[in-house]
C-alpha positions in Angstrom: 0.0 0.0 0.0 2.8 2.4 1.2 4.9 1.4 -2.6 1.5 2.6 -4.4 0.9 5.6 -2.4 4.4 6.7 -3.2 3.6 5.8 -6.7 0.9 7.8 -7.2 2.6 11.0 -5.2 5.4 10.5 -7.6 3.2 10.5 -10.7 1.1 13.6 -9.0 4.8 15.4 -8.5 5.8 15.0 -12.2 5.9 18.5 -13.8 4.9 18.6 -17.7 5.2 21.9 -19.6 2.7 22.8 -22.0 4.8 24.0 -24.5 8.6 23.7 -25.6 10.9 25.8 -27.1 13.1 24.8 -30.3 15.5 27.2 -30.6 17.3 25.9 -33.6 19.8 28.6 -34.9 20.1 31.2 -32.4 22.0 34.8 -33.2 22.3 34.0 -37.1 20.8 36.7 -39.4 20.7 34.7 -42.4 19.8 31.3 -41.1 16.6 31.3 -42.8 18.8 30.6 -46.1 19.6 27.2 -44.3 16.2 25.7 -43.8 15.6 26.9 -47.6 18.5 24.6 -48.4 17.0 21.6 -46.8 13.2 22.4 -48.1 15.6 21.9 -51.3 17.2 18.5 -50.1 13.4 17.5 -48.9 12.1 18.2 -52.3 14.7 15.9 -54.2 14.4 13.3 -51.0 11.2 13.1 -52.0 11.3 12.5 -55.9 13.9 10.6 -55.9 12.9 8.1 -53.3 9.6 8.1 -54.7 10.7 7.0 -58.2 13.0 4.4 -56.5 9.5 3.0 -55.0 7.3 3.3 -58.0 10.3 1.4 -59.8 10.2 -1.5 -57.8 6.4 -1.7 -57.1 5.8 -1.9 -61.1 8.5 -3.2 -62.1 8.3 -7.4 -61.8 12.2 -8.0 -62.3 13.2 -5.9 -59.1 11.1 -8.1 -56.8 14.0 -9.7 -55.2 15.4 -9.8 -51.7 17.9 -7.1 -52.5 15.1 -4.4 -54.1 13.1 -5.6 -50.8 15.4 -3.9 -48.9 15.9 -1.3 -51.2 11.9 -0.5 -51.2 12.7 -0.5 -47.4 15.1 1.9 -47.3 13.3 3.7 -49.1 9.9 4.2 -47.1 12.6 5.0 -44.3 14.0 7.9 -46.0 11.0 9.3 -46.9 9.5 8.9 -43.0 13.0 10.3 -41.5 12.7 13.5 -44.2 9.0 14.1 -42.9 9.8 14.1 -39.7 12.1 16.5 -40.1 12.1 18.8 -42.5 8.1 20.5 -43.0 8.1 20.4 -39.5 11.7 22.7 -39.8 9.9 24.7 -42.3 7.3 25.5 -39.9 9.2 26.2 -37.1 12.2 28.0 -38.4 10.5 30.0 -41.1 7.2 30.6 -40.2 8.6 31.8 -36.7 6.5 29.3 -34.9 9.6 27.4 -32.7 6.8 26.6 -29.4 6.1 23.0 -30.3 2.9 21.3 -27.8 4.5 18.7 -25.1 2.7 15.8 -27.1 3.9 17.1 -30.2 7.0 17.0 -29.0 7.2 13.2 -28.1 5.3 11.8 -31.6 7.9 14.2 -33.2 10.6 12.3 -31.2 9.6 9.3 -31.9 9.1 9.2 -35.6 12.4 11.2 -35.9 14.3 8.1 -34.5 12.3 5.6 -35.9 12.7 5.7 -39.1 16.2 6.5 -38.5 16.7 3.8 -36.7 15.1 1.8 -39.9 17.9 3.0 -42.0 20.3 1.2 -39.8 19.2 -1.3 -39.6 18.1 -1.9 -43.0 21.6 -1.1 -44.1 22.2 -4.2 -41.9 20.4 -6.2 -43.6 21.2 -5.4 -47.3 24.6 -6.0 -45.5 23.6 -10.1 -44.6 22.6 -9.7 -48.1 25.6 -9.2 -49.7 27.3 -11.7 -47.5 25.1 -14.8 -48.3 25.7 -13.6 -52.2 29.5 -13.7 -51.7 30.0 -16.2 -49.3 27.6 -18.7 -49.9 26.4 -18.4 -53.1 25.3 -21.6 -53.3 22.8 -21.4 -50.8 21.9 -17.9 -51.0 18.0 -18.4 -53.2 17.7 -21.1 -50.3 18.6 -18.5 -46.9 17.8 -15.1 -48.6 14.3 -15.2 -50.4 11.1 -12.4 -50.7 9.2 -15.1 -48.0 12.0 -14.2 -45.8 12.1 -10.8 -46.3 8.7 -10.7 -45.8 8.7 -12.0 -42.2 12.4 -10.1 -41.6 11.2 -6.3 -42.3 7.7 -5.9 -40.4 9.8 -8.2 -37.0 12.1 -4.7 -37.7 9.3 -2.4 -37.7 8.0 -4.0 -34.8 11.3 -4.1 -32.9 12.6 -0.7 -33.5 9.0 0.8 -33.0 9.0 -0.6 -29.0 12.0 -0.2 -28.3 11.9 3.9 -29.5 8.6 4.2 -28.3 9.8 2.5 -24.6 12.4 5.7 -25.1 9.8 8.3 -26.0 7.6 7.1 -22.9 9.9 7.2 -20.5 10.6 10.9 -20.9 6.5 11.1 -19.4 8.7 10.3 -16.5 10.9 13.7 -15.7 9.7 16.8 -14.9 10.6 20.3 -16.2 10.3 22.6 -13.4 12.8 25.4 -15.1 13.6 25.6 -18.7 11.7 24.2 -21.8 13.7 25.5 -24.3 15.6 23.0 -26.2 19.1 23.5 -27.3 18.1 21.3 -31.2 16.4 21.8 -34.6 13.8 19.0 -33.3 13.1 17.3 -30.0 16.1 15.6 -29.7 15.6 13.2 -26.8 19.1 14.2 -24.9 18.7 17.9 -25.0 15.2 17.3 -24.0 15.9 14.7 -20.9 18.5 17.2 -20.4 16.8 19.7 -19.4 14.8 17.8 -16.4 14.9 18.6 -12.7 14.5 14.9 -11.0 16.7 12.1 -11.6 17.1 11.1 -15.4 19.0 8.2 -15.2 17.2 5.8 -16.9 16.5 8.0 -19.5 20.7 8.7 -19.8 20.5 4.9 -19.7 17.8 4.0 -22.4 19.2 6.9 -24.6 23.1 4.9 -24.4 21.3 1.9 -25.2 19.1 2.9 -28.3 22.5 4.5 -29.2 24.5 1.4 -29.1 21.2 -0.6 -30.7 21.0 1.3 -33.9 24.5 2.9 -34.4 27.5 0.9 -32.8 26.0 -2.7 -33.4 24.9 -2.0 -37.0 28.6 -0.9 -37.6 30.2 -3.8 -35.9 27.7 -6.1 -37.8 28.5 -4.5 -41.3 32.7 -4.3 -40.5 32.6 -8.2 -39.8 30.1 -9.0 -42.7 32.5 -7.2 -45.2 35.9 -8.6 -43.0 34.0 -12.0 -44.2 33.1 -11.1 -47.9 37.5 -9.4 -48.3 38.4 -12.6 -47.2 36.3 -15.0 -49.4 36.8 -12.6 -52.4 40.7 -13.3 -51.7 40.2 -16.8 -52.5 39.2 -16.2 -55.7 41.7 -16.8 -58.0 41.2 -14.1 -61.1 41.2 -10.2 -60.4 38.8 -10.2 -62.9 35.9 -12.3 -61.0 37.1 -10.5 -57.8 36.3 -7.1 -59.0 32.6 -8.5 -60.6 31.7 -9.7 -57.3 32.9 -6.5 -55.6 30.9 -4.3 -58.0 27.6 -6.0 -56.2 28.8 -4.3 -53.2 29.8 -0.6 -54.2 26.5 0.7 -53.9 26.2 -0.2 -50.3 29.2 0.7 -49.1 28.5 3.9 -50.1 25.1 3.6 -48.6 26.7 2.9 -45.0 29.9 5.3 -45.4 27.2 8.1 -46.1 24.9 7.0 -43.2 27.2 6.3 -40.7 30.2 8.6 -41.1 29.0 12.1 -40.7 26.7 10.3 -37.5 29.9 9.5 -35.9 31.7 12.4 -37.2 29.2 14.3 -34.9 28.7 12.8 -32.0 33.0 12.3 -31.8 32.7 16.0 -32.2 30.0 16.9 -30.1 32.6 15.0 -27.1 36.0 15.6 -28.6 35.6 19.3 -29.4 32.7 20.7 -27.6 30.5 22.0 -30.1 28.4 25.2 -30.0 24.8 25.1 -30.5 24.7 26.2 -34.0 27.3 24.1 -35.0 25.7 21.0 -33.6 22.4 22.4 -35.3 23.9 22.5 -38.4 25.7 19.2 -38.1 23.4 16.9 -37.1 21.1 18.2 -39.2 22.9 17.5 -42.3 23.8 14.0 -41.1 20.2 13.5 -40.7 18.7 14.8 -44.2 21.4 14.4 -46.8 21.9 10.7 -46.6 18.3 10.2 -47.1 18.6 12.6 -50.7 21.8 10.6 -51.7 20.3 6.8 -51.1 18.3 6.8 -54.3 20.6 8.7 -56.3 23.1 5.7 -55.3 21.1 3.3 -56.1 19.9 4.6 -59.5 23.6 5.7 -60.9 25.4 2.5 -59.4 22.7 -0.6 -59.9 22.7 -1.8 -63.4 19.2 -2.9 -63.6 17.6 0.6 -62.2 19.4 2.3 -64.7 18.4 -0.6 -67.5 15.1 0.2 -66.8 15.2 4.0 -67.1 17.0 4.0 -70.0 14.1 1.6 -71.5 11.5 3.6 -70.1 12.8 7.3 -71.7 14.0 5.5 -74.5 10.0 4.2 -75.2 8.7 7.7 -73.7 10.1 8.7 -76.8 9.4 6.7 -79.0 6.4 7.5 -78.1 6.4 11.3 -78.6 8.1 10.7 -81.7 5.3 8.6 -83.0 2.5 11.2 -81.9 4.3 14.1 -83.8 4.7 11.9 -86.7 1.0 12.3 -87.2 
């Protein structure tokens, strides 16, 4: 009786603000020229990953484990990029930076959500690549659309409870003195930051959603491709080396653009002590451009994408040519 009575005076003590501030860029004249810059990335994030998804749906020959993954990736960048960026636009231009405290959580959790996706999708194109190289043998057998089927909604599921226990637990904290949060968004450390009880577990849940969907993913992708280098160097000609290689350009470029400026930030954020607007500007960018570039990858390095836009433009015009024949 006395552990629910403290309970319940715990849960009457918790202090939740209406609203919170988002400061974003503070003391720069001309930052409204940055958010126009990434209404600009948002706008190709959204073609371009759009066509990457119309591609696939319609196109029968891309529905393989691989363009799976690709759709995937796909849906995440365009979930991250709405997260983000209108709601940016909104706050930055349109001078409206007090966000509701609900608002503030969904916001939260769809921001790392779908980011958390892209890791973890980049993972898995990762196991991809492996079976191909490694095992090629076996790989229609381990790495099939049935199994990609059951492996991509178990993600959704996963990342979405584990984010969401995240989200919830800042419902926890109070904020008895400042709301005004030192991000573009509401970034859940700034946020649990700026509580006046004990935010422990919140530190604790933050390090672990951390380690989840950016050290793991890493250390899974290094030992994937330490496995792939070494069966490639079995292979006796340079010439079937480099074929086999080519399968994996693509994606290494995927995870080098995902992951390095992330890391790049945070080892900056502790190394060098950056100012607000720096870490405003940085993390921004580490958060939308990788989203804009996925597609544009995929499209300039995958044979088969670019196959089939060249056959579609190349009948598109045909087809004009035929109309203004007659």
């Amino acid at each position: 009786m006395n552990s629910v009575n403290a309970s319940l005076s715990q849960n009457i003590s918790i202090v939740r603000p209406q609203y919170f501030f988002i400061i974003g860029l503070s003391g720069k004249p001309n930052s409204s020229y940055f958010y126009i810059f990434l209404f600009l990335i948002y706008f190709i994030t959204m073609i371009a990953n759009s066509i990457v998804i119309l591609l696939i749906t319609l196109e029968r020959s891309l529905h393989s484990p691989k363009y799976i993954g690709v759709f995937n990736l796909a849906l995440a960048d365009i979930g991250e990029t709405n997260a983000l960026i209108p709601n940016m636009m909104k706050t930055f231009l349109f001078d409206s930076q007090y966000i509701s405290y609900n608002a503030c959580l969904a916001n939260m959790f769809f921001v790392f959500f779908f980011s958390s996706l892209q890791s973890v999708t980049l993972v898995v194109l990762a196991y991809d690549r492996f079976i191909a190289i490694c095992l090629p043998l076996r790989y229609h057998v381990i790495v099939n659309n049935t199994t990609m089927f059951l492996v991509f909604p178990a993600i959704w599921a996963f990342n979405s409870s584990l984010v969401a226990l995240m989200v919830s637990l800042i419902t926890r904290i109070s904020f008895c003195e400042s709301t005004v949060i030192q991000s573009y968004f509401c970034d859940h450390g700034p946020v649990y930051r700026l509580a006046c009880n004990d935010y422990n577990i919140n530190k604790s849940v933050g390090f672990v959603i951390t380690s989840s969907f950016l050290i793991a993913p890493m250390i899974i992708i290094f030992l994937s491709y330490l496995s792939i280098f070494l069966a490639l160097s079995k292979i006796t000609t340079w010439e079937r080396r480099l074929k086999a290689l080519k399968t994996c350009v693509s994606h290494l470029l995927l995870v080098g653009i995902y992951f390095f400026p992330i890391c790049f930030t945070y080892l900056a954020q502790l190394l060098l002590s950056l100012t607000p607007n720096a870490r405003v500007i940085s993390t921004s960018l580490a958060y939308v451009v990788p989203p804009m570039l996925n597609p544009i990858i995929y499209v300039l390095n995958t044979a088969e994408i670019k196959n089939l836009l060249r056959k579609m433009l190349s009948n598109k015009s045909a087809s004009i040519r035929e109309n203004i024949s007659k």
